[in-house]
N, CA, C and O atoms as CSV, one atom per row, in Angstrom:
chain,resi,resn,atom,element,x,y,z
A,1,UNK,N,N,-4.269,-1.584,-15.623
A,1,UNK,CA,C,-4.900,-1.188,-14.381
A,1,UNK,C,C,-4.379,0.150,-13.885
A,1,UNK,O,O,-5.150,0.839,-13.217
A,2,UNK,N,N,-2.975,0.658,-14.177
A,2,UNK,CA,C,-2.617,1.670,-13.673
A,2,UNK,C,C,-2.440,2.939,-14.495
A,2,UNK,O,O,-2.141,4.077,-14.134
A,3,UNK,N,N,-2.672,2.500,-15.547
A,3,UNK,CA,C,-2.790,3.544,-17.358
A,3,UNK,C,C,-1.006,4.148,-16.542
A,3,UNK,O,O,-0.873,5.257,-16.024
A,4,UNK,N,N,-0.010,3.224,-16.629
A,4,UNK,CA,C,1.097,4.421,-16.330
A,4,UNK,C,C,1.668,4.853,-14.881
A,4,UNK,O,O,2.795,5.111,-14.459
A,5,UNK,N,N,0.462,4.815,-14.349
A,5,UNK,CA,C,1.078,5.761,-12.715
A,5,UNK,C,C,1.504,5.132,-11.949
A,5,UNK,O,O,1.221,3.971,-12.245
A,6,UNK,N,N,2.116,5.170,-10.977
A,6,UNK,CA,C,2.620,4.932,-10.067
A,6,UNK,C,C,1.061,4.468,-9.168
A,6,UNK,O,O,0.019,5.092,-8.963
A,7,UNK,N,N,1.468,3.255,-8.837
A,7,UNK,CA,C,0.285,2.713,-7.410
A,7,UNK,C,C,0.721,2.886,-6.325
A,7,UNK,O,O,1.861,2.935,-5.863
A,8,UNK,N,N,-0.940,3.044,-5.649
A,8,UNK,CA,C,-0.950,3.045,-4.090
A,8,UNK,C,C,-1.418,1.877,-3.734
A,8,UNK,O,O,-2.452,2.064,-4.375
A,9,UNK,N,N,-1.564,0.942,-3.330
A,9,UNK,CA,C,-2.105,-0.113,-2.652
A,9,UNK,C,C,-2.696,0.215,-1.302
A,9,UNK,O,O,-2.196,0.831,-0.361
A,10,UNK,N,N,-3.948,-0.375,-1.444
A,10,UNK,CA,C,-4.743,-0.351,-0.274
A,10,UNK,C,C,-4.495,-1.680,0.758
A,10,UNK,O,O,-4.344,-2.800,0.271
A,11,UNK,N,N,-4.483,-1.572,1.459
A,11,UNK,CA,C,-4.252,-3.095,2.245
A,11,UNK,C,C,-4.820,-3.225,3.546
A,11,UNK,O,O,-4.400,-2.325,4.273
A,12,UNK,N,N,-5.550,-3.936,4.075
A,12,UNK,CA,C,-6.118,-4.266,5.595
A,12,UNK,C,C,-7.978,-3.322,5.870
A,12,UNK,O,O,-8.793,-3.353,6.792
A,13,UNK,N,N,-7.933,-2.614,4.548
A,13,UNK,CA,C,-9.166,-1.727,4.923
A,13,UNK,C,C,-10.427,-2.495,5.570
A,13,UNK,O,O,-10.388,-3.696,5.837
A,14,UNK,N,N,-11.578,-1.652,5.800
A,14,UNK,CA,C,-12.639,-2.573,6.360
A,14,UNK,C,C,-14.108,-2.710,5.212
A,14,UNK,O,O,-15.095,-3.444,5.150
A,15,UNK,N,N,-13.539,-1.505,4.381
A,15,UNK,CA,C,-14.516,-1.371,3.183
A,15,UNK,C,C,-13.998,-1.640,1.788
A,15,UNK,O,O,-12.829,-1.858,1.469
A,16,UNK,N,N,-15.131,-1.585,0.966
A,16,UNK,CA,C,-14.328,-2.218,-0.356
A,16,UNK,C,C,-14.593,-0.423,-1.516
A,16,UNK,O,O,-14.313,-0.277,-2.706
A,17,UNK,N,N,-14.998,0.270,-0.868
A,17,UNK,CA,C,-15.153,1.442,-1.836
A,17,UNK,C,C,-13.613,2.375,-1.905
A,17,UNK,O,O,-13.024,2.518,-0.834
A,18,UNK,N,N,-13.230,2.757,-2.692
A,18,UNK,CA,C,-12.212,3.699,-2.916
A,18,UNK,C,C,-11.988,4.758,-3.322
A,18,UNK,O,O,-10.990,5.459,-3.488
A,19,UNK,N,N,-13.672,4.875,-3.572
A,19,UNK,CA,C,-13.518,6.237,-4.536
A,19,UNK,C,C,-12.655,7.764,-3.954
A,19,UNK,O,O,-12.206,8.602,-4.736
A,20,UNK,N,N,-12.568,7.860,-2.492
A,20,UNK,CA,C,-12.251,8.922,-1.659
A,20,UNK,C,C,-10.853,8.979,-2.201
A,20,UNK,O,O,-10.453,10.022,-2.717
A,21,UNK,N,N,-10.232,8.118,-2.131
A,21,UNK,CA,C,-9.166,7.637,-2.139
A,21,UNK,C,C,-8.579,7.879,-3.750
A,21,UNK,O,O,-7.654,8.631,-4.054
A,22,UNK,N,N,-9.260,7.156,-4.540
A,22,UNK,CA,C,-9.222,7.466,-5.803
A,22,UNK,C,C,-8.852,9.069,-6.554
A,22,UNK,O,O,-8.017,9.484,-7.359
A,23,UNK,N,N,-10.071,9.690,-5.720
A,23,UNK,CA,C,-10.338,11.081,-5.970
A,23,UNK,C,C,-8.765,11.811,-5.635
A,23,UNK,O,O,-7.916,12.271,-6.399
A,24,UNK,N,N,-8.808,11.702,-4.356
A,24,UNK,CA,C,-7.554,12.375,-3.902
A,24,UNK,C,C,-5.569,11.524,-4.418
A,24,UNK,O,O,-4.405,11.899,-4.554
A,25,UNK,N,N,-6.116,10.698,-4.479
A,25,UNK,CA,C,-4.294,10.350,-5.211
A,25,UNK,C,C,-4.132,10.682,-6.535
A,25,UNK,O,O,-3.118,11.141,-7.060
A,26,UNK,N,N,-5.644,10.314,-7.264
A,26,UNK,CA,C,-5.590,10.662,-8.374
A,26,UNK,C,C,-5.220,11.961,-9.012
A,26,UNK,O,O,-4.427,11.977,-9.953
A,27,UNK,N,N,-5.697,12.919,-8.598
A,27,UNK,CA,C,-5.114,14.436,-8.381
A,27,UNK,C,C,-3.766,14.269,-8.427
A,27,UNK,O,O,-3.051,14.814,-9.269
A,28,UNK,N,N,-3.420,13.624,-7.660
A,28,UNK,CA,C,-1.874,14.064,-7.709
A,28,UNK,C,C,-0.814,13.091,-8.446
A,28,UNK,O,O,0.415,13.138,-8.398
A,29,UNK,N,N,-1.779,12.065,-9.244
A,29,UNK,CA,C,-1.351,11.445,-10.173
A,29,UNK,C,C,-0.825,10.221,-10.182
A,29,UNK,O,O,0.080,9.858,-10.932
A,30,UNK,N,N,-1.380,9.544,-9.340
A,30,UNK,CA,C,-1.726,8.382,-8.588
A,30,UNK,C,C,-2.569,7.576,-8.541
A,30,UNK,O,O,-3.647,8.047,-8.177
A,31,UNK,N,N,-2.572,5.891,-8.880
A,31,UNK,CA,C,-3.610,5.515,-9.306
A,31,UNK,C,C,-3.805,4.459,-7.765
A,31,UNK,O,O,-2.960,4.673,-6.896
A,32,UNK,N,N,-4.561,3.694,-7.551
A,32,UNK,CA,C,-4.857,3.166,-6.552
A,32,UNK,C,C,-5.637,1.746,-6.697
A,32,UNK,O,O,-6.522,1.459,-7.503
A,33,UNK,N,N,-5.076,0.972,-5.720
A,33,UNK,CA,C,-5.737,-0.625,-6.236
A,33,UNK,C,C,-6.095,-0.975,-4.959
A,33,UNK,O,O,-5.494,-0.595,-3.955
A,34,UNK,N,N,-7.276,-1.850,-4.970
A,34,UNK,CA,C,-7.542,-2.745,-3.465
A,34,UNK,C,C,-6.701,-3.871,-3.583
A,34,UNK,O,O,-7.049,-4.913,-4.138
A,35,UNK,N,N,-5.471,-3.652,-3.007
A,35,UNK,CA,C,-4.944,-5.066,-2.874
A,35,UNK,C,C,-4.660,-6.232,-1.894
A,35,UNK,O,O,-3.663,-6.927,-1.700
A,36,UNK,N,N,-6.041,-6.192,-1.281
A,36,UNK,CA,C,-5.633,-7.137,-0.262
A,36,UNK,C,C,-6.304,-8.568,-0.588
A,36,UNK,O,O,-6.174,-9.403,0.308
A,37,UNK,N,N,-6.850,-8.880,-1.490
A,37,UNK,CA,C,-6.837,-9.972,-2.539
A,37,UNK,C,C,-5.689,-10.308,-3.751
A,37,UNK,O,O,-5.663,-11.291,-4.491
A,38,UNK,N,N,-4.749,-9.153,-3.700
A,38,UNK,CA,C,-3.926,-9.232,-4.913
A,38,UNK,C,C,-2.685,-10.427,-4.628
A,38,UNK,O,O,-1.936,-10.311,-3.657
A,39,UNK,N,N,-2.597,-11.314,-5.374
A,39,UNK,CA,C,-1.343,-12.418,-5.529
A,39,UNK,C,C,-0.287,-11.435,-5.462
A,39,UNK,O,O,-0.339,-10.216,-5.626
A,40,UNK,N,N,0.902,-12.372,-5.128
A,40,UNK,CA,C,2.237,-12.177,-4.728
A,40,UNK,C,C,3.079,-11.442,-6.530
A,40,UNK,O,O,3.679,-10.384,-6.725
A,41,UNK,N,N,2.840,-12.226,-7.195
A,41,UNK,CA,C,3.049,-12.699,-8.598
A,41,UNK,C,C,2.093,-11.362,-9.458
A,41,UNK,O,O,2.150,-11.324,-10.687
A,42,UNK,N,N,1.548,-10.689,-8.959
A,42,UNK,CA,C,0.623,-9.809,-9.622
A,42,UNK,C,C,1.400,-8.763,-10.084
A,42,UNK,O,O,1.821,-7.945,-9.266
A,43,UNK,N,N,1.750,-8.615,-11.667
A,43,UNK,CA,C,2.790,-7.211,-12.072
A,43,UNK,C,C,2.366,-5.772,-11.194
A,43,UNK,O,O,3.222,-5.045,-10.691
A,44,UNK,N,N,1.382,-5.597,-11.140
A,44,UNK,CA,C,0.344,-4.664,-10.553
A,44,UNK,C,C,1.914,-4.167,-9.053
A,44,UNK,O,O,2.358,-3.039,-8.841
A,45,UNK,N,N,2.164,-4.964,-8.624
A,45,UNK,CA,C,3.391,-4.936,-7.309
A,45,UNK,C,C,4.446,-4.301,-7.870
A,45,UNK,O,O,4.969,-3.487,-7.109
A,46,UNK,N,N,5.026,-4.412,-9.131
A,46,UNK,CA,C,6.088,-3.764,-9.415
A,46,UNK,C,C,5.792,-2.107,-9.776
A,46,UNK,O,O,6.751,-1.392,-10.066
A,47,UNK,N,N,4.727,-1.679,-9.748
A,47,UNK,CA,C,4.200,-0.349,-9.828
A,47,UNK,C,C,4.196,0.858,-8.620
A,47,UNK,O,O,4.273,2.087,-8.641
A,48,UNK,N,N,4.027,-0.453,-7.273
A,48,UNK,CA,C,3.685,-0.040,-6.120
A,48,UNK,C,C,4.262,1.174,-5.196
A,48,UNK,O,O,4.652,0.864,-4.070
A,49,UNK,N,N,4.337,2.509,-5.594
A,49,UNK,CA,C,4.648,3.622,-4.843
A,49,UNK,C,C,5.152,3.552,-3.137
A,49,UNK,O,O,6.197,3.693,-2.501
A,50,UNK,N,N,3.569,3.214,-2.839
A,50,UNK,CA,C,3.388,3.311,-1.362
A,50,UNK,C,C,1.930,2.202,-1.195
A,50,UNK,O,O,1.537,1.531,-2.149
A,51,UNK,N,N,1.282,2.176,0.127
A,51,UNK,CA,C,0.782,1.380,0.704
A,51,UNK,C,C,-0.181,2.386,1.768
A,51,UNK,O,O,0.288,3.224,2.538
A,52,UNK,N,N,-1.476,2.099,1.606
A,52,UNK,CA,C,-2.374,2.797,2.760
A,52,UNK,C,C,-2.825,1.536,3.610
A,52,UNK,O,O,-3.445,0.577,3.149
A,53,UNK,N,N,-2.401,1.695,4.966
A,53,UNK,CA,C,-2.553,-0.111,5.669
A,53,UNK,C,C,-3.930,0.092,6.635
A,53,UNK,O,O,-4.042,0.675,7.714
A,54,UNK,N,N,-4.578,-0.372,6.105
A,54,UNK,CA,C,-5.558,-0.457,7.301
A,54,UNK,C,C,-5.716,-1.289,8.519
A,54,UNK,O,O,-4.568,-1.345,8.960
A,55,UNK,N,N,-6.474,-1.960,9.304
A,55,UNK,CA,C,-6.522,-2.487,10.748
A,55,UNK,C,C,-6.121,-4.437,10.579
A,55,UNK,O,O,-5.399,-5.318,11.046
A,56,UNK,N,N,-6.941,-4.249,9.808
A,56,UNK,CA,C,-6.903,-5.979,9.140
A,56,UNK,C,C,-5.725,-6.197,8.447
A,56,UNK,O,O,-5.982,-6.583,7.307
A,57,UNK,N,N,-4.240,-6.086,8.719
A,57,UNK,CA,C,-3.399,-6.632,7.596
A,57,UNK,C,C,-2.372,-5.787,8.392
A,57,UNK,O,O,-2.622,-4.664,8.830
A,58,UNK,N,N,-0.845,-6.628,8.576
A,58,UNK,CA,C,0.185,-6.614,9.164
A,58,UNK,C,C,1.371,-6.305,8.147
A,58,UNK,O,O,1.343,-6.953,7.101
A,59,UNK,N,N,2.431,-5.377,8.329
A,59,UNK,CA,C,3.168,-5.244,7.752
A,59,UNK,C,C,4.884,-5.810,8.466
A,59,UNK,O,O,5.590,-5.115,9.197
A,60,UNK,N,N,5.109,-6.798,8.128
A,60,UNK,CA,C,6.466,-7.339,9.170
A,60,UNK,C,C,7.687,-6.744,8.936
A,60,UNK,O,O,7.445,-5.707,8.318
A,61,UNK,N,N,8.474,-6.821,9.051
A,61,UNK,CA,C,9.823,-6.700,8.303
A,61,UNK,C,C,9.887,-7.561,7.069
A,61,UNK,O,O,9.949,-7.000,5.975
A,62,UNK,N,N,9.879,-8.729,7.140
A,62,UNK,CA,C,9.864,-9.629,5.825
A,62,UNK,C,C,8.706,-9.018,4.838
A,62,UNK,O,O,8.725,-9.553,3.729
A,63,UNK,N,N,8.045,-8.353,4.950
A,63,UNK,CA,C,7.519,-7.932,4.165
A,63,UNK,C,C,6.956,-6.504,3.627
A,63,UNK,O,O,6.109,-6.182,2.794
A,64,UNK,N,N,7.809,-5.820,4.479
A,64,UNK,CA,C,8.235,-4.547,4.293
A,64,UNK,C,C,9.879,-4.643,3.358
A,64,UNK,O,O,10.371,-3.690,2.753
A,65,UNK,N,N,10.258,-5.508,3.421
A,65,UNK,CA,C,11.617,-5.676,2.584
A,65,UNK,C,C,11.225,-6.038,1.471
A,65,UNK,O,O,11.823,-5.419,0.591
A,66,UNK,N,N,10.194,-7.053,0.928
A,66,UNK,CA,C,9.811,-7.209,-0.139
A,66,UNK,C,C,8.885,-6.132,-0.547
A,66,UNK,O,O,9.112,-6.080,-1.756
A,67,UNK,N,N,8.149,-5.403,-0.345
A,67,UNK,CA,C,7.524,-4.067,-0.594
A,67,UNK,C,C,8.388,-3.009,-1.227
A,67,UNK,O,O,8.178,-2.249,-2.172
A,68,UNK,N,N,9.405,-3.180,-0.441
A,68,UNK,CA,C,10.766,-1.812,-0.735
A,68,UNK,C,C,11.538,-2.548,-2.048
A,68,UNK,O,O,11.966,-1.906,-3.007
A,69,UNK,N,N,11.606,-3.565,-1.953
A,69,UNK,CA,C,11.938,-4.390,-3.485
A,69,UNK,C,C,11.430,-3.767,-4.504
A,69,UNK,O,O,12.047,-3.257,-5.439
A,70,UNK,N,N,10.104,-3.812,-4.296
A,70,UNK,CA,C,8.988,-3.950,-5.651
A,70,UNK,C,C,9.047,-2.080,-6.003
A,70,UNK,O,O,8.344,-1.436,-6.781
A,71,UNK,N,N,10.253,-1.569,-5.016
A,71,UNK,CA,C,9.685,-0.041,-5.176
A,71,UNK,C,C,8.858,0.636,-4.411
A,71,UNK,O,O,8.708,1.835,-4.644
A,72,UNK,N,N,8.210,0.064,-3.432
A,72,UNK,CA,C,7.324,0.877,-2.586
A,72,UNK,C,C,7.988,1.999,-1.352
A,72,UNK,O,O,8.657,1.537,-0.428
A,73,UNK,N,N,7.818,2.937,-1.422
A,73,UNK,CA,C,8.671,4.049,-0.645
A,73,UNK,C,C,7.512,4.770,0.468
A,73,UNK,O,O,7.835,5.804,1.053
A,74,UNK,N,N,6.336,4.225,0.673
A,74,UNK,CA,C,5.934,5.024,1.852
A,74,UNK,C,C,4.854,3.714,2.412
A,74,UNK,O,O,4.660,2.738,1.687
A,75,UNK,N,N,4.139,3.855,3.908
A,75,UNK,CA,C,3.866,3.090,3.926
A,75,UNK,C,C,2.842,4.522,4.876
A,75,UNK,O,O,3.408,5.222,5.716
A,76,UNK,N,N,1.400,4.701,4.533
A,76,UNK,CA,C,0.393,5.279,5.753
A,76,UNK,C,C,-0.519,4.712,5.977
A,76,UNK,O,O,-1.275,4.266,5.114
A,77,UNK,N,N,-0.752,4.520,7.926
A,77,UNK,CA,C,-1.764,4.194,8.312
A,77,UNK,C,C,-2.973,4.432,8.460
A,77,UNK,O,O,-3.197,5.232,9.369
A,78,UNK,N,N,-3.989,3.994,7.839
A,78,UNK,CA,C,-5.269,4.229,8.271
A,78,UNK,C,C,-5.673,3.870,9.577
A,78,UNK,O,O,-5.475,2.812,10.175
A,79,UNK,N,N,-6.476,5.250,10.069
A,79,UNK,CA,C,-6.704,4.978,11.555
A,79,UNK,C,C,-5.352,5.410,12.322
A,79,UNK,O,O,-4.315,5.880,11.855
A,80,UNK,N,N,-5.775,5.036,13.926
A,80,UNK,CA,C,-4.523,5.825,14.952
A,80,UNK,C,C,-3.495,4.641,14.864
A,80,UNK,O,O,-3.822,3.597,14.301
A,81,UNK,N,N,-2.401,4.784,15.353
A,81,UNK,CA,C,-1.306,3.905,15.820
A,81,UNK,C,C,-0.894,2.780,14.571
A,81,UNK,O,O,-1.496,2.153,13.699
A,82,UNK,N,N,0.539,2.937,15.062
A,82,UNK,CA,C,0.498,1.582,13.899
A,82,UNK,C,C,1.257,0.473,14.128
A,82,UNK,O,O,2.213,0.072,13.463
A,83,UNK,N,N,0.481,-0.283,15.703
A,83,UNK,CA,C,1.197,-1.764,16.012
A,83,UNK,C,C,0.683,-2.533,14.790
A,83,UNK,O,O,0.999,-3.713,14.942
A,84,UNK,N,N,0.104,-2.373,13.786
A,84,UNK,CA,C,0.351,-3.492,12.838
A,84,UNK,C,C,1.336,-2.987,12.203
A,84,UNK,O,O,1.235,-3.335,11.026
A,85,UNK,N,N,2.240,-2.344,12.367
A,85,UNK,CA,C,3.472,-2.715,11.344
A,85,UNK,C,C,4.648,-1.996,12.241
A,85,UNK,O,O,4.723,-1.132,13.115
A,86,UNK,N,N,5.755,-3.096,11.308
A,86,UNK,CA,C,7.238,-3.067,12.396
A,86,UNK,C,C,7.832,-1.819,12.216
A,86,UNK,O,O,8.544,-1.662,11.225
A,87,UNK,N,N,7.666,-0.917,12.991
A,87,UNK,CA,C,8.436,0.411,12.898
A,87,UNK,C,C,9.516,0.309,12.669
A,87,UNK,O,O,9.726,0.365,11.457
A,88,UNK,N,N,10.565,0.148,13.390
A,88,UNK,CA,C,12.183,-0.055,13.267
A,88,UNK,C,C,12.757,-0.948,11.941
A,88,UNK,O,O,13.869,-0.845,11.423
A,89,UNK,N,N,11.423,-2.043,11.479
A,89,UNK,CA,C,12.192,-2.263,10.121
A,89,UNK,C,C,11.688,-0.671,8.864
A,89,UNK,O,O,12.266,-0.131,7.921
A,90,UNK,N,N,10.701,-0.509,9.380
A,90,UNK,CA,C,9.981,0.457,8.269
A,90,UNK,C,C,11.228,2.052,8.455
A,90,UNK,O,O,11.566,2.924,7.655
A,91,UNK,N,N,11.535,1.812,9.728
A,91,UNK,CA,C,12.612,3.345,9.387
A,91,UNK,C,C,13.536,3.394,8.599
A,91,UNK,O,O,13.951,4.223,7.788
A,92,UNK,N,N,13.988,1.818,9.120
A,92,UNK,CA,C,15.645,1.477,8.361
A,92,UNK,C,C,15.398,1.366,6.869
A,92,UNK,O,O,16.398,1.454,6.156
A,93,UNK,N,N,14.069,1.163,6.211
A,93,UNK,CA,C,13.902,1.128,4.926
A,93,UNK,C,C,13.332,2.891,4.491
A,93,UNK,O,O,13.084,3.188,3.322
């Protein structure tokens, strides 16, 4: 799924298209997955760069710690503000 690259995970979006998304990470060598159907257990997680969070889907501390596990080092919001996810755990990581 990732031929190699480093993933972005999509998470909370409201659409299922990616191509925008695709286009532009890909460039920079980045591959990108919709994962907000993706299992816990999915190797696809140990790839995981970073995270684009959209409106629908919460990022806690407990699971911003397991994110930073799997390797994930950035976390950007789609859309303004980001009360879905715990700032103060996301700094300390």
């Amino acid at each position: 799924m990732s031929d190699g690259k480093p993933i972005v995970a999509a998470l909370g979006q409201s659409w299922n298209d990616l191509k925008i998304e695709e286009a532009i990470l890909g460039a920079e060598g980045f591959g990108i997955v919709d994962a907000r159907n993706l299992p816990a257990d999915d190797p696809v997680w140990s790839n995981v760069a970073g995270v684009l969070l959209g409106t629908a889907d919460k990022l806690d501390s407990e699971r911003l710690a397991w994110l930073a596990e799997k390797g994930c080092k950035a976390v950007v919001r789609y859309g303004i503000g980001y009360d879905n996810v715990d700032a103060s755990a996301a700094t300390e990581r």
